[in-house]
N, C-alpha and C positions, 0 to 999 in steps of 0.2 A: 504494500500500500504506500501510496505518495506523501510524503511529509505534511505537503499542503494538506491533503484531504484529512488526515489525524487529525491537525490541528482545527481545520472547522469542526470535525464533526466533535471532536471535547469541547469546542468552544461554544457550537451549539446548545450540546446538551447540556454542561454547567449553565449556559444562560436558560434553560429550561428548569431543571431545578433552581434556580436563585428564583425564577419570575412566578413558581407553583410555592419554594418557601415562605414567601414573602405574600403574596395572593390569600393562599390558605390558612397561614399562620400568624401573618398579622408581624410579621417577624422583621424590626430595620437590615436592611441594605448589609452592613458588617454578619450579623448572623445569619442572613441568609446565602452569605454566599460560603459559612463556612458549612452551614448547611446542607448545600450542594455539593461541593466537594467530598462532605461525610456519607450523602449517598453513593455519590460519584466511588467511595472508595468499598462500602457497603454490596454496590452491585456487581463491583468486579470481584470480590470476593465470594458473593453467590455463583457467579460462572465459574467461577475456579473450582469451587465444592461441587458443582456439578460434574465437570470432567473429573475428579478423579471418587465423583460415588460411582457412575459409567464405566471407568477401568476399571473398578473393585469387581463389580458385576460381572465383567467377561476377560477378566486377569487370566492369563496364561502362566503357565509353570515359571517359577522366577520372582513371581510379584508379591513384594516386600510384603509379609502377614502383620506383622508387630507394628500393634494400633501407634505405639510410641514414633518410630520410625517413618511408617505415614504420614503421624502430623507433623513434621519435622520436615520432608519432602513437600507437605503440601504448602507449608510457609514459604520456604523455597521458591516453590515454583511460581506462589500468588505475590512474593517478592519480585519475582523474575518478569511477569508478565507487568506490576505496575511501572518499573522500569523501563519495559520495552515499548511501550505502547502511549505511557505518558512524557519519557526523556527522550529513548534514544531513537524511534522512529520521528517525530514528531519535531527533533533537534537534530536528525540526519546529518547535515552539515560539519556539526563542532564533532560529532565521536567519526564519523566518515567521511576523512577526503577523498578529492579523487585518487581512482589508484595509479599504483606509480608501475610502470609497464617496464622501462628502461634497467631494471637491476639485474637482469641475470639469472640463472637461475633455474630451478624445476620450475615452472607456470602452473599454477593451482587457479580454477575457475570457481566461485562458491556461488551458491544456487539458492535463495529463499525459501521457506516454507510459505504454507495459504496465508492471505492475509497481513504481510509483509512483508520488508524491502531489504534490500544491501547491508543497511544501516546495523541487520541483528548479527552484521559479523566480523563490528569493529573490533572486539578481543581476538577472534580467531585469526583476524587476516594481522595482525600486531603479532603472535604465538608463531604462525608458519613464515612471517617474513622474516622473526628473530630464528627462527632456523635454515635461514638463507632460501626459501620460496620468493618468488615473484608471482602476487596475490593480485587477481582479479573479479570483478564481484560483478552483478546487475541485478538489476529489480525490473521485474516483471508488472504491467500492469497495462490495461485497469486488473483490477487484483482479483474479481471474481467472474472471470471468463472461463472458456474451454481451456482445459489442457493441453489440444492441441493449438492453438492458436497463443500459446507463449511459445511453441516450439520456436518461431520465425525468430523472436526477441533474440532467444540463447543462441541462436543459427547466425546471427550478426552480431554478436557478442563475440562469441567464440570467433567467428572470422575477425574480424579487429584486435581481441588480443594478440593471437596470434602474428598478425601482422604488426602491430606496433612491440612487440615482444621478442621480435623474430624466432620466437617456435615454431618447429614445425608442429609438433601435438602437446597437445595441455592434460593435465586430470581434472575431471569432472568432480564435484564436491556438493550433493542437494540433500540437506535439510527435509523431512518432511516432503510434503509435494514437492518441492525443488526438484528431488530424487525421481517422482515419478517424472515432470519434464524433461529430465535427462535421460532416462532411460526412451521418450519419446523422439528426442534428437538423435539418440544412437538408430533407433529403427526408421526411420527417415531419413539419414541423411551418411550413416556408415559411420568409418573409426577412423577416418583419414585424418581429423582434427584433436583426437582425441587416444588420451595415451592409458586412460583407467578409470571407473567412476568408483564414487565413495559414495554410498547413500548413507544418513542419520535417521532411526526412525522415523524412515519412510512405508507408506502404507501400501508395500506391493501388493497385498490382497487385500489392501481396503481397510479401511475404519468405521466401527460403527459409533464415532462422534461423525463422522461426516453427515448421517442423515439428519444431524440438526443445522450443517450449515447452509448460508446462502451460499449462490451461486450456479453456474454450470460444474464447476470446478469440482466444488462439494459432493454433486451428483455424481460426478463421475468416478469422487474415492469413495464412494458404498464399495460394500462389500459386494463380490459379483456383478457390477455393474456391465455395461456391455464393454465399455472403453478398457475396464481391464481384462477383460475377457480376452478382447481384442489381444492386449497387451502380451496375456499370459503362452505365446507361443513366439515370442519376439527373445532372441538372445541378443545380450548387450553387445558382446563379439569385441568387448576386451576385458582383463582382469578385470574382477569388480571383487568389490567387498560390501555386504552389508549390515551394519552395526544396531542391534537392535539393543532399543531400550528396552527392560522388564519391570520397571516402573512406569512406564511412558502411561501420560492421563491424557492423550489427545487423539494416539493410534491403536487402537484396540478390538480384539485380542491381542496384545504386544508380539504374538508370534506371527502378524502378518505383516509386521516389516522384514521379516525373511524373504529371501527370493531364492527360489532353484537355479540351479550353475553357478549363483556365486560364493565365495566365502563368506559363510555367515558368522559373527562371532557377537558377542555380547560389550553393551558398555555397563559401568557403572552406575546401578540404579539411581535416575534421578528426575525429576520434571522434565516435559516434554521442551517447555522455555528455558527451564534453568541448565539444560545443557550446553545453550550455549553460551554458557561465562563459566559450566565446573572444569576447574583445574584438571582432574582424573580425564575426562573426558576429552579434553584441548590435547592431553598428551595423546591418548588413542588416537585420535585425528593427526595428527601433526607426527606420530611414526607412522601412519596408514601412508600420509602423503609421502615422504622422504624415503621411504625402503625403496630398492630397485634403481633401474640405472634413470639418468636423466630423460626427460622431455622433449629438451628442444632436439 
């Protein structure tokens, strides 16, 4: 999602809540707007309990039992998500400059999950450039279209870095959907540009939080859906690995970000958002990236 568009739509709806505080309540100007805000932080905490009462319900083997440790993850992650969606998308800019193509280097491409931008991988792309990567990123949007119609975005992505990069092939790197749109540029368009993909709890066979999202996008990671249907006779047709979370509250059964043909292996249980700022996590990724010979 677009910085700009974040930022109307919090600005909206705090001006919604401040103008129903104050209407209904009878409540000055100062308390209503802190009013608003304490819905504002109320409501995102309602969605957060609801994705991971939804994982508890169709947890796959892995998924943390110990009520303690849950709520510990879910602060986490209801930390994770105010951050991303109130600072760091919405503030794009100051945490993500542009990236820097010119250094050298393995070329690592990262890829969004639904619903947001570049912005969620100012730590990660800091982590693989301090271990000598040349880190490039894009954001997909408008944010809730088809899946195959971000293929185009990452298809002229990937050609540009590459050329201002001078690689000949990059690794693939998606987040959540990201992952699934990469695996849709590899059946599409081949392995000519591309030297590996990395999915992060991504929902190769689907998620059943998707049947509550908006979108085409949404539709299309149900479970069974036709588009992965589609999907599931497509090899990526280069190493892949993909990294499931068994805590993950967003893609669930957590064993359907597994995919057949590739290396499957597990990250360290954590939130679906807060993996991408945990430390354990940043290192699985960043030796996924660096193993094996160079890119360019």
């Amino acid at each position: 999602m677009q910085p700009i568009s974040v930022l109307l739509w919090l600005g909206a709806e705090l001006a919604t809540y401040h103008f129903l505080a104050g209407a209904l309540f009878d409540l000055p100007a100062r308390h209503a707007l802190l009013a608003a805000f304490a819905v504002l932080l109320v409501s995102r905490a309602l969605l957060n309990l609801g994705t991971w009462r939804l994982a508890a319900r169709y947890a796959s083997p892995g998924y943390p039992r110990n009520v303690g440790r849950r709520l510990w993850l879910m602060l986490q992650d209801y930390a994770a998500y105010l951050f991303t969606f109130l600072l760091v998308i919405p503030l794009e800019a100051l945490w993500m400059p542009a990236d820097r193509l010119d250094r050298g280097g393995r070329v690592v491409l990262l890829v969004h999950g639904y619903g947001c931008s570049r912005g969620v991988f100012w730590l990660l792309r800091r982590r693989l450039e301090a271990a000598g990567c040349t880190v490039a990123s894009v954001s997909l949007f408008p944010p809730f279209i088809s899946l195959g119609r971000m293929v185009p975005q990452l298809r002229e992505r990937i050609e540009t870095v590459c050329r201002e990069s001078g690689a000949r092939r990059l690794t693939l790197v998606g987040h959540s959907m990201g992952g699934l749109v990469c695996r849709s540029y590899l059946a599409r368009h081949g392995t000519d540009k591309v030297q590996a993909l990395i999915t992060l709890a991504t929902p190769n066979a689907g998620s059943e939080l998707a049947r509550y999202g908006i979108g085409q996008n949404a539709r299309e990671m149900e479970p069974d859906s036709l588009w992965l249907r589609d999907m599931q006779g497509e090899k990526t047709g280069v190493p892949t690995i993909a990294l499931r979370n068994p805590a993950d509250n967003y893609v669930m059964p957590q064993d359907n970000q597994q995919l057949p043909g590739a290396h499957n292996a597990d990250l360290p249980p954590v939130g679906h958002l807060a993996m991408l700022y945990h430390p354990a996590v940043g290192d699985v990724i960043v030796d996924a990236c660096t193993q094996g010979r160079s890119h360019s």
